[in-house]
C-alpha positions as a Markdown table, in Angstrom:
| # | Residue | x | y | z |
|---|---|---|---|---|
| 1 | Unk | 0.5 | -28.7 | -20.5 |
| 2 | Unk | 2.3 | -29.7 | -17.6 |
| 3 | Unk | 5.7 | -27.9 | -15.7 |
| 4 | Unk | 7.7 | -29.3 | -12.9 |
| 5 | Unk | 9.7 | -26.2 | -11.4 |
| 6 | Unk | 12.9 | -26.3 | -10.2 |
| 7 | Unk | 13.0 | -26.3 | -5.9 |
| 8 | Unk | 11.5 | -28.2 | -3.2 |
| 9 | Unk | 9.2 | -28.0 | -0.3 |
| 10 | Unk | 12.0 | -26.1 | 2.0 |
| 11 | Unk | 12.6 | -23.4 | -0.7 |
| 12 | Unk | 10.0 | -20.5 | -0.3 |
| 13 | Unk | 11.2 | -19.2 | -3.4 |
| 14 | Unk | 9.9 | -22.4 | -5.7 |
| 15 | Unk | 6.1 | -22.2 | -3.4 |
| 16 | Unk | 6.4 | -18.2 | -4.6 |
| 17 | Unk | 7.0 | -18.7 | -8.1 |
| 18 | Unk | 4.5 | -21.2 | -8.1 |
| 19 | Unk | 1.4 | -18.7 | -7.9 |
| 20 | Unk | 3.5 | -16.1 | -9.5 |
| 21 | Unk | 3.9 | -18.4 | -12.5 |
| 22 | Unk | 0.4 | -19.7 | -12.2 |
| 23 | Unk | -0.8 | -16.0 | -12.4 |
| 24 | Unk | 1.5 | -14.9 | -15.6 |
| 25 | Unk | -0.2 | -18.1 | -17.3 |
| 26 | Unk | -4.0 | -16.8 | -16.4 |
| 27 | Unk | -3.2 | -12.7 | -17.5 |
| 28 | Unk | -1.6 | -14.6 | -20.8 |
| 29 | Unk | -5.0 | -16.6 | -21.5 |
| 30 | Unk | -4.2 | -20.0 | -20.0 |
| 31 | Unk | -7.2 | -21.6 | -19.2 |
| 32 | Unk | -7.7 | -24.8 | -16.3 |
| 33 | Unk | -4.4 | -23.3 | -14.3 |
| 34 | Unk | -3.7 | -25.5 | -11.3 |
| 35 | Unk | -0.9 | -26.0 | -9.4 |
| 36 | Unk | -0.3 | -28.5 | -6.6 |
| 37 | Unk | 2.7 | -30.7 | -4.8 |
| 38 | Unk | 2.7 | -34.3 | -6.2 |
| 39 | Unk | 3.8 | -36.9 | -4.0 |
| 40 | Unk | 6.9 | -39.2 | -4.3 |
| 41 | Unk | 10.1 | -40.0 | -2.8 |
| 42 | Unk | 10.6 | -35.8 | -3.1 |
| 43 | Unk | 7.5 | -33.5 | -3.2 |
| 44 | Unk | 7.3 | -32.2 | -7.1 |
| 45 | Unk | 6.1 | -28.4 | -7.5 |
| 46 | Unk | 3.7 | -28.9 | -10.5 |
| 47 | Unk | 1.2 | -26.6 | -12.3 |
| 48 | Unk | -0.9 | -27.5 | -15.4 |
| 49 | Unk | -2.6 | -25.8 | -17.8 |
| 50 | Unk | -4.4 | -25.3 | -21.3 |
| 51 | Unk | -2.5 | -22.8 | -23.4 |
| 52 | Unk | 0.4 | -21.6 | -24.5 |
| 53 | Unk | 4.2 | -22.5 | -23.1 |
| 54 | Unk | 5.3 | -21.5 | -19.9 |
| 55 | Unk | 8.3 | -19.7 | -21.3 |
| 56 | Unk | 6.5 | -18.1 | -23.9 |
| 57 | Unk | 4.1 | -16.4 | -20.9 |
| 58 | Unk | 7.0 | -15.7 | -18.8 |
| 59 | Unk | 8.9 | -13.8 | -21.8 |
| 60 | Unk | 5.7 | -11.8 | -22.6 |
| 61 | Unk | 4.9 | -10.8 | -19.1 |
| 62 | Unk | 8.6 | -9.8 | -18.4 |
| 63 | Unk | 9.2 | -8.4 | -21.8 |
| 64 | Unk | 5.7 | -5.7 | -21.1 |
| 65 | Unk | 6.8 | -4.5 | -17.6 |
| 66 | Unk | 10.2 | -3.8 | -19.2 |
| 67 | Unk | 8.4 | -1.0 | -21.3 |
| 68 | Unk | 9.3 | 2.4 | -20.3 |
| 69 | Unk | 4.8 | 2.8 | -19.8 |
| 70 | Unk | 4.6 | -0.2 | -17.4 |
| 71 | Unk | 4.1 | 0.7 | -13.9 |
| 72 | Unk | 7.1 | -1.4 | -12.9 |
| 73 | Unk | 9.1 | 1.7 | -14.6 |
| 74 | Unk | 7.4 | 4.1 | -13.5 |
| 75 | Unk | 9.3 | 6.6 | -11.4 |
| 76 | Unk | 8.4 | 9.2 | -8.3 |
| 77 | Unk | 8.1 | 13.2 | -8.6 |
| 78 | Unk | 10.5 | 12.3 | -5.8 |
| 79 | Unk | 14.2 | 11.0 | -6.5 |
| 80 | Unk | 15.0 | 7.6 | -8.5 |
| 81 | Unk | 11.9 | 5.7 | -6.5 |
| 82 | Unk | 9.6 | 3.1 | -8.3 |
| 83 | Unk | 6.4 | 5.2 | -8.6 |
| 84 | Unk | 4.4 | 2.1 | -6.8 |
| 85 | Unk | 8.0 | 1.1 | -4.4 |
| 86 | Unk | 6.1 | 0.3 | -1.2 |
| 87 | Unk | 9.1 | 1.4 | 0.5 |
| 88 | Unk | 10.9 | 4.8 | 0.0 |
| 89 | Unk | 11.9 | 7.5 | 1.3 |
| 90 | Unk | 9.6 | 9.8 | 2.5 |
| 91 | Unk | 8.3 | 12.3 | -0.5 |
| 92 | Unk | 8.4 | 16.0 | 0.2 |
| 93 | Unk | 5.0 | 15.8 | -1.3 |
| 94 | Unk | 2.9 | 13.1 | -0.9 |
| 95 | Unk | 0.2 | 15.0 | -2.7 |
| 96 | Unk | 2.1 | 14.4 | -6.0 |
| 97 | Unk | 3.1 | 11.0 | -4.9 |
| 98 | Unk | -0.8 | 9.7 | -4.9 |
| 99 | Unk | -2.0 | 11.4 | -7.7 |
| 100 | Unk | 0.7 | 10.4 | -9.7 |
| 101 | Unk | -0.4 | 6.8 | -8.5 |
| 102 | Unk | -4.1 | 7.5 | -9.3 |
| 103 | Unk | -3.4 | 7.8 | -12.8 |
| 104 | Unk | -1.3 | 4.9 | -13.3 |
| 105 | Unk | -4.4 | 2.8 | -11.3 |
| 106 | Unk | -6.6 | 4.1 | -13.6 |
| 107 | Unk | -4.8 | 3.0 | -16.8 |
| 108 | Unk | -5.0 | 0.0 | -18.6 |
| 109 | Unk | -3.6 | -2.7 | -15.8 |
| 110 | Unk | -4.6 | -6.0 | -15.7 |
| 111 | Unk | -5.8 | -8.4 | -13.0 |
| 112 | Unk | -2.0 | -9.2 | -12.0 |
| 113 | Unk | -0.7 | -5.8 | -12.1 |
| 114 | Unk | -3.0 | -4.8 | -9.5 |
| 115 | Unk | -3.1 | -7.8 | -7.3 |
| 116 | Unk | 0.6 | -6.9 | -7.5 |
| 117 | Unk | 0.2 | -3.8 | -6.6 |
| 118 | Unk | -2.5 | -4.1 | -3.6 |
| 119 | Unk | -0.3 | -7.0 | -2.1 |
| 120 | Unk | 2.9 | -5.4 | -2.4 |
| 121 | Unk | 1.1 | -2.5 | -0.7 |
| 122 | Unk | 2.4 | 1.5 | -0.4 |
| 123 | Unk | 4.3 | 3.5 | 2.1 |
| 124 | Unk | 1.9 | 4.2 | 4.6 |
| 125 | Unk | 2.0 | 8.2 | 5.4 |
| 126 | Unk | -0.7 | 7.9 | 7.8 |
| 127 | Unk | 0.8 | 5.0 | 10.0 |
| 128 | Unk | 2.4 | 7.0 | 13.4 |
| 129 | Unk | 4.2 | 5.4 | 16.4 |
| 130 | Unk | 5.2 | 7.0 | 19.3 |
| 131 | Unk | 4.8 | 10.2 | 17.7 |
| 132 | Unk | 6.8 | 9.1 | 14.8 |
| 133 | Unk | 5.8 | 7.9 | 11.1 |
| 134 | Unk | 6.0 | 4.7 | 10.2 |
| 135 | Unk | 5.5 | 4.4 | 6.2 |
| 136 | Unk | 7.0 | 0.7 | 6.0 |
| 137 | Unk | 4.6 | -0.7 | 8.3 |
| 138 | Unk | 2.2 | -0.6 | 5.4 |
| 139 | Unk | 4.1 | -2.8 | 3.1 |
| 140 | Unk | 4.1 | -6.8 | 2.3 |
| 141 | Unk | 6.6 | -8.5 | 4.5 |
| 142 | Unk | 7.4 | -10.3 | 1.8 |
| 143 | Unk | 9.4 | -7.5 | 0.1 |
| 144 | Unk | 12.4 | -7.6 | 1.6 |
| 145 | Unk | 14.8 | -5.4 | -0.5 |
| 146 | Unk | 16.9 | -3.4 | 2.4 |
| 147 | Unk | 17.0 | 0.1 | 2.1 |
| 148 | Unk | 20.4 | 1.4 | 2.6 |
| 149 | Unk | 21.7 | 3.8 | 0.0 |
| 150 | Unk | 18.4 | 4.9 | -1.8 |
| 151 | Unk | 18.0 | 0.8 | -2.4 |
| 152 | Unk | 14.2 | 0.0 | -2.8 |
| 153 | Unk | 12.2 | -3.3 | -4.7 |
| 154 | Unk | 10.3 | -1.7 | -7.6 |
| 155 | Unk | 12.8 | 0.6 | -9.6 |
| 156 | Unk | 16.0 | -1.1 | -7.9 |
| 157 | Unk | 15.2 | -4.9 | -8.5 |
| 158 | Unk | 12.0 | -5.6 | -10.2 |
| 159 | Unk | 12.5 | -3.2 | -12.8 |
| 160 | Unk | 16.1 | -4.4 | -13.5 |
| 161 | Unk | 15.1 | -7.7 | -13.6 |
| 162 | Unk | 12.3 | -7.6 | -16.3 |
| 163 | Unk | 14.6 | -6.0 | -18.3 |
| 164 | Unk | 16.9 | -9.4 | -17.7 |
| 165 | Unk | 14.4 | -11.9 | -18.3 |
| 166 | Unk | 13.2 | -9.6 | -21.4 |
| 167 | Unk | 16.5 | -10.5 | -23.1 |
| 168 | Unk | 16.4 | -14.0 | -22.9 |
| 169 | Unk | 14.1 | -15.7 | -25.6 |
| 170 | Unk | 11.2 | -18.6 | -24.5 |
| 171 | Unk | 13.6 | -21.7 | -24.5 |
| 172 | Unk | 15.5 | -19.6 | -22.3 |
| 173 | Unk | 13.2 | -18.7 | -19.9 |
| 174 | Unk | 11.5 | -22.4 | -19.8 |
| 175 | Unk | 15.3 | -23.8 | -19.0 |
| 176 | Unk | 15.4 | -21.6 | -16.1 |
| 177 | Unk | 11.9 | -22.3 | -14.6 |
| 178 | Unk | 12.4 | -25.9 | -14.8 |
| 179 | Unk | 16.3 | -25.7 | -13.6 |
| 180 | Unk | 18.0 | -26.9 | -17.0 |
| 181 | Unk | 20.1 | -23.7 | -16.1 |
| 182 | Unk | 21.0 | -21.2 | -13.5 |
| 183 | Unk | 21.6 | -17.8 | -15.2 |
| 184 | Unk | 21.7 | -14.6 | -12.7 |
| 185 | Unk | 22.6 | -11.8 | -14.4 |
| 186 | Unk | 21.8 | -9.5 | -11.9 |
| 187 | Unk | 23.7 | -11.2 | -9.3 |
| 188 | Unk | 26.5 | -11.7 | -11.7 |
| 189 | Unk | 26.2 | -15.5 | -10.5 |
| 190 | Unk | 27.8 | -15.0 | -7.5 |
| 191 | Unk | 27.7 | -16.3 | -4.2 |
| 192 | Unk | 26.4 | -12.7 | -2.5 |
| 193 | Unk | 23.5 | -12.4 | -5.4 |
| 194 | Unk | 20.5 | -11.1 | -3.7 |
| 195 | Unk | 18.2 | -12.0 | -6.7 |
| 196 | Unk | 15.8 | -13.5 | -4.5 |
| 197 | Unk | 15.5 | -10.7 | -2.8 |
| 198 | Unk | 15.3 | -12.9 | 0.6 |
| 199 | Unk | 13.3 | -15.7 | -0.7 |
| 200 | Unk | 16.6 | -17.3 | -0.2 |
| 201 | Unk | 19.6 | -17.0 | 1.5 |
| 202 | Unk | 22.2 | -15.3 | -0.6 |
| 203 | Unk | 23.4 | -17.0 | -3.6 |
| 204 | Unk | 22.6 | -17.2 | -7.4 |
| 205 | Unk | 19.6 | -18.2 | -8.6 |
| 206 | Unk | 18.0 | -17.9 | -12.3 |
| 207 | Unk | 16.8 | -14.8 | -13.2 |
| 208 | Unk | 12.9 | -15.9 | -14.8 |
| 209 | Unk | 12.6 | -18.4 | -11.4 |
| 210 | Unk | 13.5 | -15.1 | -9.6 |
| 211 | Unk | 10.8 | -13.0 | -11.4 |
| 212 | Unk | 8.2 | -15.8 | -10.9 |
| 213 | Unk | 9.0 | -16.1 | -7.5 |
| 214 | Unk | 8.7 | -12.3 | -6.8 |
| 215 | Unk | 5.2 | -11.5 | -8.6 |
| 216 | Unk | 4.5 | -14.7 | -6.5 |
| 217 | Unk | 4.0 | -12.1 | -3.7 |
| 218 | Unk | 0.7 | -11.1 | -5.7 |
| 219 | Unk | -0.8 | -14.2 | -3.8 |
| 220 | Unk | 0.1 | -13.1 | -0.2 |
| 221 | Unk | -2.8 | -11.0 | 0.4 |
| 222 | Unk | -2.2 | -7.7 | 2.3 |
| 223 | Unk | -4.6 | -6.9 | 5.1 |
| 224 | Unk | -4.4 | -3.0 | 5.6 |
| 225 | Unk | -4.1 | -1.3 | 9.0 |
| 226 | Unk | -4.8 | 2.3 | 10.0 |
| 227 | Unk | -2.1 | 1.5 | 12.8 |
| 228 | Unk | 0.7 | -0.7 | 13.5 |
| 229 | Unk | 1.8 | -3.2 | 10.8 |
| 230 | Unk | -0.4 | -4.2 | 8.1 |
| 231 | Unk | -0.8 | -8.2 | 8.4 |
| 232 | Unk | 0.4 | -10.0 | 5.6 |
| 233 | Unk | -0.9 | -13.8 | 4.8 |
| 234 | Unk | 1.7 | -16.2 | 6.0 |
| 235 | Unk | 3.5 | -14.1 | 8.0 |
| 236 | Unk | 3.9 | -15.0 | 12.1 |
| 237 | Unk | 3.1 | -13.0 | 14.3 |
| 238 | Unk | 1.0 | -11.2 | 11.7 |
| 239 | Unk | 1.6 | -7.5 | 12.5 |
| 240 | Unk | 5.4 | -7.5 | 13.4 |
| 241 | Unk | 7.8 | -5.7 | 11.2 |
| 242 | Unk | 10.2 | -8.6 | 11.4 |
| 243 | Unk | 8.3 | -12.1 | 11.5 |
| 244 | Unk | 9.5 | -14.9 | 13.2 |
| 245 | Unk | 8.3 | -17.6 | 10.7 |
| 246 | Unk | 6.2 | -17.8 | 7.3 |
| 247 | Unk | 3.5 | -20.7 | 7.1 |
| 248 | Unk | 2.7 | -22.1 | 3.5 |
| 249 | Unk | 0.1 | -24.6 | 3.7 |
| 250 | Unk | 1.2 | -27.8 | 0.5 |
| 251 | Unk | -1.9 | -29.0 | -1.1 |
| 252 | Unk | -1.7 | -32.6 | -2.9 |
| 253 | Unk | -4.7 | -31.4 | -5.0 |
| 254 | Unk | -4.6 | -29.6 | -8.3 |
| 255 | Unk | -5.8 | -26.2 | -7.2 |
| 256 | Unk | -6.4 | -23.4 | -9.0 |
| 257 | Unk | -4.9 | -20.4 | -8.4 |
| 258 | Unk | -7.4 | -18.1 | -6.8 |
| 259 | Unk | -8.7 | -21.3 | -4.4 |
| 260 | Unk | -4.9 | -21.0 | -3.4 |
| 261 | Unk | -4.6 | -17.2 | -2.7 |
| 262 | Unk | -7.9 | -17.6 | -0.5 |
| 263 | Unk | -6.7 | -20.6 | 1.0 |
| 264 | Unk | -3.4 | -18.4 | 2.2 |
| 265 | Unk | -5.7 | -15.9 | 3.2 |
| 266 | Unk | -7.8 | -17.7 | 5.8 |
| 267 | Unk | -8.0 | -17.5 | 9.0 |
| 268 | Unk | -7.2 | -21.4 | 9.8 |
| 269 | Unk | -3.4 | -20.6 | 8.3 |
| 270 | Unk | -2.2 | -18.4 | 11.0 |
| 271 | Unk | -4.7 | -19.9 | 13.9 |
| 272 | Unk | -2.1 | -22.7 | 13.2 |
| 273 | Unk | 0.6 | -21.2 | 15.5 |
| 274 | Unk | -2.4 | -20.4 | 18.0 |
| 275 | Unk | -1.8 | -21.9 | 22.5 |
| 276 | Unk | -5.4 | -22.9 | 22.0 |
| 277 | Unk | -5.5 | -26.6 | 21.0 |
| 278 | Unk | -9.2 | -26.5 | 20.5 |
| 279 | Unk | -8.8 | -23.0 | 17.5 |
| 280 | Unk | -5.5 | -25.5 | 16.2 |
| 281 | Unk | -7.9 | -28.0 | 16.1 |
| 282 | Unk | -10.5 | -26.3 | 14.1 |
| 283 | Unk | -7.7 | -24.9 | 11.8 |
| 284 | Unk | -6.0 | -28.6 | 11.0 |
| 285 | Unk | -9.7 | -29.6 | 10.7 |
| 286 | Unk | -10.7 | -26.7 | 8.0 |
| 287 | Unk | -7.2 | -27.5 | 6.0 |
| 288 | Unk | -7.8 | -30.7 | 5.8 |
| 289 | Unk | -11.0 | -30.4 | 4.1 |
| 290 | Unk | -9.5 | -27.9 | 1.2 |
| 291 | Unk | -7.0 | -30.5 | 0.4 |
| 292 | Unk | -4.1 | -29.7 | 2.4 |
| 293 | Unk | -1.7 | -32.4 | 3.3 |
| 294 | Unk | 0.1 | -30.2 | 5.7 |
| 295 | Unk | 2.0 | -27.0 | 6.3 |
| 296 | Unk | 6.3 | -25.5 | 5.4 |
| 297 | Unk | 7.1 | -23.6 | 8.3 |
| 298 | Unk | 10.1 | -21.3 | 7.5 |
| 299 | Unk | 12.4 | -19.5 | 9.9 |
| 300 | Unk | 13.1 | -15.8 | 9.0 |
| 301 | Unk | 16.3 | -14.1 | 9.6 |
| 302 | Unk | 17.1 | -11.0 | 10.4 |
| 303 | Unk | 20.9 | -9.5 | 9.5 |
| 304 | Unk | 22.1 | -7.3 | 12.8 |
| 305 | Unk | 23.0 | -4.1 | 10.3 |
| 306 | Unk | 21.4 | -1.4 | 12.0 |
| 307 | Unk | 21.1 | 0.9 | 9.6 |
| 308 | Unk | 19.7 | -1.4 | 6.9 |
| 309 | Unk | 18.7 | -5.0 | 8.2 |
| 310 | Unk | 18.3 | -7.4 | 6.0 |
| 311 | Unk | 15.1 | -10.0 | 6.0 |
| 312 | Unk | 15.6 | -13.1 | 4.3 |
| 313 | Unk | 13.7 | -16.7 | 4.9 |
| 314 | Unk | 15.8 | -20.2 | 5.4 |
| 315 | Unk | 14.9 | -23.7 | 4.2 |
| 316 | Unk | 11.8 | -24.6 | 5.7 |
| 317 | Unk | 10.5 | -27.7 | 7.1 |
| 318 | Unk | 7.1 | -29.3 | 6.1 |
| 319 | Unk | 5.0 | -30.5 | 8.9 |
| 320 | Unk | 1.8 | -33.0 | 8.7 |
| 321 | Unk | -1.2 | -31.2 | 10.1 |
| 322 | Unk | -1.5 | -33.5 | 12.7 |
| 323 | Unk | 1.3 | -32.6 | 13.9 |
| 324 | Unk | 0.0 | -29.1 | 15.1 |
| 325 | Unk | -2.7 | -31.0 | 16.8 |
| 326 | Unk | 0.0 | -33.1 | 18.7 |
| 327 | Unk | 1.7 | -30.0 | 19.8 |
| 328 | Unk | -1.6 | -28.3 | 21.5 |
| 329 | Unk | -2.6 | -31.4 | 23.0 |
């Protein structure tokens, strides 16, 4: 089978819910996933497979974590916090907090749930900062939920929203992925939804593209620190709470979906934005050789609330690798 998603190259939510569709299809049994950007007078988003429909998978997956035993409903010992939120208020005990976690790990997740999980990352009790803690500098940067009045991702927006896309039957779902329709129930369809949860800028957008797009952060691997920020793939300068830019490398070649979470992961990615021409250099020259045609560089902006900014990521613009070359030169 073969999908064309809804979205271009500028919208980081359609390269999200690329790999967070091309996962749901491989934990539903899809064999040969692959998804690339096919060429033409505007850049297609395209995944194939062998197995069953797309909005069949999407249903299923949605349909599971809306289950009062998935993880994505799970809740803290410690007000109405998604037990595996990677942002939240501190817990009074976060004894309970862990072990609670523990079991949950230990129960019967699959390969998605937990690269889910490890990406999204947790509140980070032992990260300090001049003398202060710092639990949010051990999350994704890519969850972007703000946090003002008890608001956090897990049980305030990804738990709500499987229970949306649950609703809808496979037709449904497909129609949305593919941009037949534009249905945001959560966001009432209006022009201040925050469905995306800062994969756009506000504004409706369909609820299933929404849920692809933010399981999509299961392919932004999360490189743990024991200080400062944890680095997250894509994001520029790596350990900044607030990036400056996300970097999505476009590949022109059907790629399967792990080749694409290591290919986000590499080094080569970030060296990208490096002063040395001669590490840019060796970056465009590795890229080149895994297929990429070049690189969507997104601006991130950052809302002046200072009691709850709010992270979102504009259109992007694609650039040819050798055009990072050019730059250093």
């Amino acid at each position: 089978m073969k999908l064309v998603l809804c979205g271009g190259l500028d919208s980081a939510l359609t390269h999200f819910a690329m790999i967070g569709l091309a996962g749901i299809l491989e934990e539903a049994g899809a064999t040969r996933v692959r998804l690339w950007w096919q060429d033409g007078p505007q850049a297609e988003p395209c995944l194939s497979w062998d197995g069953l429909d797309a909005g069949e998978a999407v249903h299923d997956h949605a349909s599971r974590h809306a289950s009062s035993d998935s993880w994505v409903q799970a809740r803290a010992p410690h007000g109405d916090y998604g037990l595996f939120s990677p942002r939240m208020t501190a817990p009074s005990d976060w004894q309970a907090l862990e072990a609670l976690r523990e079991a949950m790990l230990n129960a019967d997740l699959t390969t998605l749930d937990t690269l889910m999980i490890s990406n999204l990352g947790e509140p980070g009790y032992w990260v300090v900062k001049d003398q202060k803690l710092q639990p949010d500098c051990a999350s994704s940067r890519w969850e972007m939920k703000t946090r003002n009045r008890g608001e956090e991702f897990i049980g305030r927006r990804l738990g709500p929203l499987a229970l949306v896309v649950a609703t809808r039957d496979a037709a449904e779902v497909r129609a949305g992925l593919v941009g037949e329709s534009v249905r945001d129930e959560l966001g009432k369809d209006g022009a201040d939804s925050r469905t995306s949860t800062g994969l756009t800028t506000p504004g409706a957008v369909d609820s299933a593209l929404a849920w692809c797009g933010l399981w999509g952060i299961s392919g932004f691997m999360l490189m743990p620190a024991s200080r400062n920020v944890s680095a997250t793939a894509g994001a520029w300068p790596p350990r900044r709470i607030q990036p400056k830019q996300l970097l999505i490398p476009v590949v022109q070649t059907p790629m399967a979906p792990a080749a694409w979470r290591a290919l986000m992961a590499a080094r080569s990615t970030n060296a990208l934005t490096s002063s040395d021409a001669a590490a840019v250099a060796e970056a465009t020259g590795w890229l080149g050789e895994q297929g990429v045609a070049g690189v969507c560089v997104f601006p991130i902006h950052v809302t002046d609330n200072p009691s709850a900014p709010e992270r979102m990521i504009l259109n992007g613009q694609f650039r040819l690798l050798e055009e990072f070359t050019r730059d250093r030169a």
